[in-house]
C-alpha positions as CSV (number, residue, x, y, z in Angstrom):
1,X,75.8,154.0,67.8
2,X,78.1,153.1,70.8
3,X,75.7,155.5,72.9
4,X,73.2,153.6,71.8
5,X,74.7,150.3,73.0
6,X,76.1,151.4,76.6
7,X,72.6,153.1,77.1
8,X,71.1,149.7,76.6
9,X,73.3,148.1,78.4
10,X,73.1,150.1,81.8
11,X,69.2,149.7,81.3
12,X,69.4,146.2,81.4
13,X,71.7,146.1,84.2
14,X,69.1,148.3,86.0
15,X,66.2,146.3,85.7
16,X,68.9,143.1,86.3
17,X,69.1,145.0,89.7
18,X,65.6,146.0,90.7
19,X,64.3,142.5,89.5
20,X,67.2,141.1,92.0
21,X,66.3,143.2,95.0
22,X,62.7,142.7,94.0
23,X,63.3,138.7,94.7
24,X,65.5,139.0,97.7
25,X,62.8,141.0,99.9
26,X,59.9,138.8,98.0
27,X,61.8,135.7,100.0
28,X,61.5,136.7,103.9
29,X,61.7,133.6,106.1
30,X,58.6,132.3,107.0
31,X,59.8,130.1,110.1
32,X,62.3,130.5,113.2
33,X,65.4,128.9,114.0
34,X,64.9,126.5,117.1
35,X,66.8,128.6,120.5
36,X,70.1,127.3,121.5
37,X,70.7,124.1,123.1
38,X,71.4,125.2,127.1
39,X,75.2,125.0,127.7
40,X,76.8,122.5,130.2
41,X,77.4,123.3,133.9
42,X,80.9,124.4,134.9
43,X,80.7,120.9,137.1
44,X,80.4,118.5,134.0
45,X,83.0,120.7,131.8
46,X,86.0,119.9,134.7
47,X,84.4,116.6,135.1
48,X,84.9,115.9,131.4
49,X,88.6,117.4,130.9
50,X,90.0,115.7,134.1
51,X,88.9,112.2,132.3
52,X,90.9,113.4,129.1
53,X,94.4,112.1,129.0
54,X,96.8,115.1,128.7
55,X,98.8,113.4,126.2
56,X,97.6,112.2,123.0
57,X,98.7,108.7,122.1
58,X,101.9,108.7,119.9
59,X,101.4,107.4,116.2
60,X,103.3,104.6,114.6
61,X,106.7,105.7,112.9
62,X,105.8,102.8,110.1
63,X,105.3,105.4,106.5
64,X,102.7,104.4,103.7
65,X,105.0,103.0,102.0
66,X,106.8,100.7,104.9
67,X,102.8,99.4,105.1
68,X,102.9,98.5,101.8
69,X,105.5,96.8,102.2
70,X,104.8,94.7,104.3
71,X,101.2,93.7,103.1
72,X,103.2,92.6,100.4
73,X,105.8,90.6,102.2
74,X,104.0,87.8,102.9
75,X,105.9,85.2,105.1
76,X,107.7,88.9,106.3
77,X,110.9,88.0,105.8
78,X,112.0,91.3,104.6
79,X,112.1,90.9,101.1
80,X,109.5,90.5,98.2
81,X,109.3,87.7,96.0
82,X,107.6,87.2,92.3
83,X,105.6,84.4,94.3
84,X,104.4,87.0,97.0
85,X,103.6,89.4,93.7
86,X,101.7,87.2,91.9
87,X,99.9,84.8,93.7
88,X,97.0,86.3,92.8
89,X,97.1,86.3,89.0
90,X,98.5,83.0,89.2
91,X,95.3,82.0,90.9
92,X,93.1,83.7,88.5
93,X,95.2,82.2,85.6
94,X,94.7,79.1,86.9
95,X,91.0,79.5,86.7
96,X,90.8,80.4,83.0
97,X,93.6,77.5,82.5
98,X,90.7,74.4,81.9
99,X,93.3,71.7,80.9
100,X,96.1,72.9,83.0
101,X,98.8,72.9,80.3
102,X,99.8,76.4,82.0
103,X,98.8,78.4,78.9
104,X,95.7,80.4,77.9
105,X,94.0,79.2,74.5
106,X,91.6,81.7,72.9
107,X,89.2,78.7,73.1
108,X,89.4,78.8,77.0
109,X,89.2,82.2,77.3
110,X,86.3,82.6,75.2
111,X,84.8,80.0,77.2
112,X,85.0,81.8,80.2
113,X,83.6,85.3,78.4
114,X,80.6,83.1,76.9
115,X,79.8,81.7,80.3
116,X,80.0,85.0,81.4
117,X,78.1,86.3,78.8
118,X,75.0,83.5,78.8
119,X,74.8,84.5,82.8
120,X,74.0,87.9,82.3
121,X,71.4,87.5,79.8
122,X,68.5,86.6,81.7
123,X,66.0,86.8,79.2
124,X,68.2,84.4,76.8
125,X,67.2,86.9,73.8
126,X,70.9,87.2,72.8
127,X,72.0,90.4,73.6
128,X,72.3,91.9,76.8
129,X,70.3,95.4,77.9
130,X,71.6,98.1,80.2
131,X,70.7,96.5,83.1
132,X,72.0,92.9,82.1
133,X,75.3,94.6,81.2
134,X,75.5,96.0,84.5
135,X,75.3,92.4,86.2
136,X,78.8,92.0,84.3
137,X,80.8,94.7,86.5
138,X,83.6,93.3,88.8
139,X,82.3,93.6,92.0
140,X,83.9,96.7,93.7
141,X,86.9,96.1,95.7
142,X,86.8,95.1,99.5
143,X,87.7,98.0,101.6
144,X,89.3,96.9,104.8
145,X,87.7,98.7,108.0
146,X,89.2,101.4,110.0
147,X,90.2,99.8,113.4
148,X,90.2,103.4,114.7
């Protein structure tokens, strides 16, 4: 019975094989790779490293986290305060906060989330479909460009 098994087995892997090579010589490129672009003259080549500086510029010493840091620190006075830290929230706080009594009611909150909700549902049917869902994503956040 195990003969029986390892004989089918190498068969398969046989016509595996052949079926394999079959394909690979069935597949013979049709078109030609374009030549070589011609290389630059020996002129041009010194031309372009004497204009190279021999020394690379030498990179700030300030870490990751030293940048941090200072993002942080906003009046940079060396040291990190709640205010710094939280300005943000406190500003979206502020927003949700309707009568200012510097605490968040369900009532407010919900506010805000119908709001939200009645924007996104532009055909007013009273739920929202994939795509009006989609319209209720935080917008992704802004990436500062590299000043390289």
């Amino acid at each position: 019975m195990v003969r029986f098994f390892a004989g089918a087995a190498a068969t398969l892997l046989f016509l595996t094989g052949a079926f394999l090579l079959w394909q690979s010589r069935a597949a013979e490129p049709t078109s030609t790779l374009p030549a070589a672009p011609a290389g630059r003259p020996a002129s041009a080549v010194r031309l372009l490293a004497a204009s190279v500086p021999s020394d690379p510029p030498e990179a700030t010493t300030a870490s990751r986290e030293e940048k941090r840091f200072s993002r942080a620190d906003r009046n940079k006075d060396g040291k990190i305060e709640s205010d710094e830290i939280f300005a943000a929230r406190h500003k979206a706080f502020a927003k949700l906060d309707a009568n200012g009594n510097g605490s968040l009611s369900f009532e407010e909150w919900a506010a805000k989330t119908i709001t939200k909700f009645q924007g996104a549902d532009a055909n007013h049917d009273g739920w929202l479909s994939d795509a009006e869902y989609a319209t209720t994503a935080p917008p992704p956040p802004k990436h500062k460009r590299c000043s390289c």
